[in-house]
N, C-alpha and C positions, 0 to 999 in steps of 0.2 A: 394488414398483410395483403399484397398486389391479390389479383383475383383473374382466372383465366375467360375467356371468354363464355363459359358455358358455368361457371360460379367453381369451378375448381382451385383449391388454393392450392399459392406459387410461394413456398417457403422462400426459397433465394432465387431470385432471376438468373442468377450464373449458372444455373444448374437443370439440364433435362434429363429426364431417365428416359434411357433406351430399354425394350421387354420383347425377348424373344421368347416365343411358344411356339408349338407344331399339336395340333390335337387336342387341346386339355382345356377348352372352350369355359364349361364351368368353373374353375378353378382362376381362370384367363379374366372372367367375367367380376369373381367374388375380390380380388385381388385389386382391380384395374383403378378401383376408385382408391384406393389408398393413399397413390401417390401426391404430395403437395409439389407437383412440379409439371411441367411441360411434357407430353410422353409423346415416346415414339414408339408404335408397334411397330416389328417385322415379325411376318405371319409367316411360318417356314413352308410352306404349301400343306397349309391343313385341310384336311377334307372334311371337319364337323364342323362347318360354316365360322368357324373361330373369326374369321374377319369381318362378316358382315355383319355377326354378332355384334362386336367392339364400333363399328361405323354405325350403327341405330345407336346403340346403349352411350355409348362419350363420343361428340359428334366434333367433341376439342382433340380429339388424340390422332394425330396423325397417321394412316394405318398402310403400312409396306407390306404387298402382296406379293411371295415370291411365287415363283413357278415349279419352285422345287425346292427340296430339302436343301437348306445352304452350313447347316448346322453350326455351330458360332460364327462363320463370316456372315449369320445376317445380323449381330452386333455391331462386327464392322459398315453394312451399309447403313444400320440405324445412325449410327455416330455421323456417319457424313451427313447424316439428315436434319442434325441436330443444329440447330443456332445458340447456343451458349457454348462458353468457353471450358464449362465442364460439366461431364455426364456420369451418373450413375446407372451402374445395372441390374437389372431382375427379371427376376424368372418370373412364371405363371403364379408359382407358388410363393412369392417373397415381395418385402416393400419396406423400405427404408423408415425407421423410429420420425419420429415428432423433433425436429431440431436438426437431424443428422447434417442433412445436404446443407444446411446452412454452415450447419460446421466443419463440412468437408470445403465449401466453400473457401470458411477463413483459414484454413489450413495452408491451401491451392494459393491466396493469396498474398500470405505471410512468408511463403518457400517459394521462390519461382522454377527450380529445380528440382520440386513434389511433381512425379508424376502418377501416382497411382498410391491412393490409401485404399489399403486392407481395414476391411470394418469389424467389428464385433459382430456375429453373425449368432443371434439367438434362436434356436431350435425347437419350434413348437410351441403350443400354451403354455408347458412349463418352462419354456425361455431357456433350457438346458444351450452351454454354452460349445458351439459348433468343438469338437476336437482339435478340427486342424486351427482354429486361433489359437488352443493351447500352442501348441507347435508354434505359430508364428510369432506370439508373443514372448516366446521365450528361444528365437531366434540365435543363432551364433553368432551371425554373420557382426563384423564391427561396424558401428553406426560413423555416420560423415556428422563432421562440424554443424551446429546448427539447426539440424535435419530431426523434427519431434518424431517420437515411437521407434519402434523395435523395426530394424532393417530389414527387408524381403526383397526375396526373388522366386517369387509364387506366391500365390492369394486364391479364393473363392471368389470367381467370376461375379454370380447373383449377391455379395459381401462388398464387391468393388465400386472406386467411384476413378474418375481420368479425366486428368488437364488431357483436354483433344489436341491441341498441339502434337504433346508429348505420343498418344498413342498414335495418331494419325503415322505420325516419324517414324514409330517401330514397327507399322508394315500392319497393327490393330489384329482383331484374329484373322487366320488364314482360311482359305479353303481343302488342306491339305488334310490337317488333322482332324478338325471340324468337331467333335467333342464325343466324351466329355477327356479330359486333358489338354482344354486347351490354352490354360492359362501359361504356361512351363515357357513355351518360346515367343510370348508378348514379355514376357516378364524378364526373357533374355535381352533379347532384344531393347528394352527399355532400359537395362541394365548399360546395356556394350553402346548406349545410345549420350551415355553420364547423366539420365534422370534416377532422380530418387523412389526408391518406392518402398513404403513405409506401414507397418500395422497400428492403426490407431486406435483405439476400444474406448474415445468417446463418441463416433462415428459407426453408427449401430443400423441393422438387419434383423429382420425378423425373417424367419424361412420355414413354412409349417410344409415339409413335403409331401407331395402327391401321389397319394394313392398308386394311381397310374405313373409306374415305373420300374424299370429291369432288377432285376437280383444284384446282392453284393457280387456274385459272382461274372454276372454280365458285366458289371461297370469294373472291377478288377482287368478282365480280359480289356476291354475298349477304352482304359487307362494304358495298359501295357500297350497297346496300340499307337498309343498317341505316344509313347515316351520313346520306341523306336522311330519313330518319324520324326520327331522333336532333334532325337539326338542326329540322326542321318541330315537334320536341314543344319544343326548348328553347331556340336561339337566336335573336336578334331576324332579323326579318325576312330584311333585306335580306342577312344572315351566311348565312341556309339557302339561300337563293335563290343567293349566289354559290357554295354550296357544289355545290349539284345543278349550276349551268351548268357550271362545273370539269370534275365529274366525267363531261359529257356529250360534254364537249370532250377529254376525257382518251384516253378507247380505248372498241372498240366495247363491250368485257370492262364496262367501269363506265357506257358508257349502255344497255346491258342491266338493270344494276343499280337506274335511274334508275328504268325504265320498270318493275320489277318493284316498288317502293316504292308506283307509286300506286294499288290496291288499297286498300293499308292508309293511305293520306295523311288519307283522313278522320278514322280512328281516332286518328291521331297527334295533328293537330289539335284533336280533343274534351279530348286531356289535355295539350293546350299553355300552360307555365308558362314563360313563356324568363326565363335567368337573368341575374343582375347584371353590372351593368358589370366588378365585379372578376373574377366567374370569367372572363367573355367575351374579358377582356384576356387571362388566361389561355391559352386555348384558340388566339390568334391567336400569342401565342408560342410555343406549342408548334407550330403551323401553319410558322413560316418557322424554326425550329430544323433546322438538316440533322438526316437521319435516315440508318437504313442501309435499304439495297432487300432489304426482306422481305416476304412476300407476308403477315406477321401486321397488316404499318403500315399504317393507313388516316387518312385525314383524318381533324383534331378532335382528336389526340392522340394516347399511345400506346396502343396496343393494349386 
């Protein structure tokens, strides 16, 4: 097995993972060696020395220091920073099984129109199995010619792996929405772009979550956020419009959410491309598909 310069194994050369964190330095620390691949950190502007931690400790990992919170578009500048032709993502708290990347690899290589596997995302030491995979593996959506796994248009960001082509093309995450929901309009986008994107559950995650982090209730509201902004950058009209009344009519938790979106409603707006009839069809089937009650499910799709 190739070997990195500082004795780190490189499961598959095709493959580097990008890992964004902001704060969560120990977690950042216990995690970082995990990886068998090339890493790139982007550091969201942590103030518990998160970066210069990771620069003493793996002097092989590439470390992006931002100036400010860039919240999933510092994915996107990980990716540019990346030299393989595909890249896996994780959190602080998550890092890819023994084999995966290889496998996600021969996947990327066998489909040139794979652009995004959704992995088996296992939860904790007892490996319990992420919910929203239930959901994407038992998907509605009709699968294309060819194309292995269960169809998607939404996945688990820290679960995913991207031919860089293909994300590069859909615009990768934004600075709009910036998280957490912000996988809904890469996923559009990659869709209304004709790459494939696929759940594969030989292609596995481990994600023991961190202590440090907000309420179901917190992330319910800053989902609804993100899925008014999503819909305002890319579905027709009257789809966003009934999507925010929904959510205002829904609980106070998601007209909080509402009201926290229109700040940035302008912004969304300036980069408004709404998509095709066929993904849109899409997205409404995935809309009336029973789902399981998990506080990762939000309108628009899975996760």
């Amino acid at each position: 097995m190739p070997q990195a310069t500082t004795g780190r194994e490189v499961e598959d050369e095709r493959v580097s993972v990008v890992v964004m964190s902001r704060n969560r330095r120990e977690e950042l620390l216990r995690s970082l060696s995990r990886h068998r691949a090339p890493v790139v950190y982007v550091d969201n502007a942590s103030t518990d020395g998160s970066a210069d931690a990771v620069s003493v400790s793996f002097p092989d990992v590439e470390v992006v220091r931002l100036a400010r919170n860039a919240g999933a578009y510092g994915r996107t500048i990980g990716v540019r920073r990346a030299r393989t032709p595909f890249v896996a993502f994780a959190d602080d708290d998550s890092w890819w099984a023994p084999g995966a990347l290889a496998t996600a690899a021969e996947h990327f290589a066998a489909h040139p129109r794979l652009g995004l596997i959704g992995g088996r995302v296992l939860v904790g030491p007892e490996e319990r199995l992420d919910p929203t995979c239930a959901e994407m593996a038992g998907s509605p959506l009709p699968g294309a010619p060819g194309i292995p796994g269960a169809p998607l248009l939404g996945f688990i960001a820290c679960g995913a792996v991207v031919r860089v082509e293909a994300f590069l093309a859909a615009g990768g995450f934004d600075d709009v929405v910036r998280f957490p929901g912000e996988e809904e309009r890469l996923a559009l986008d990659l869709a209304e772009h004709g790459w494939h994107l696929s759940y594969l559950d030989d292609v596995v995650a481990h994600h023991h979550p961190s202590p440090v982090r907000g309420t179901d209730d917190a992330r319910r509201r800053a989902l609804a956020r993100s899925a008014v902004l999503t819909g305002a950058m890319r579905l027709p009209a009257r789809d966003a419009l009934t999507r925010a009344r929904r959510m205002v009519a829904q609980s106070p938790v998601q007209r909080a959410g509402v009201r926290d979106a229109l700040p940035d409603l302008p912004a969304a707006l300036r980069r408004r491309r709404p998509v095709s009839d066929r993904v849109v069809a899409q997205t409404e089937m995935l809309r009336r598909a029973p789902v399981l009650d998990s506080p990762g499910h939000r309108e628009g799709g899975q996760r």
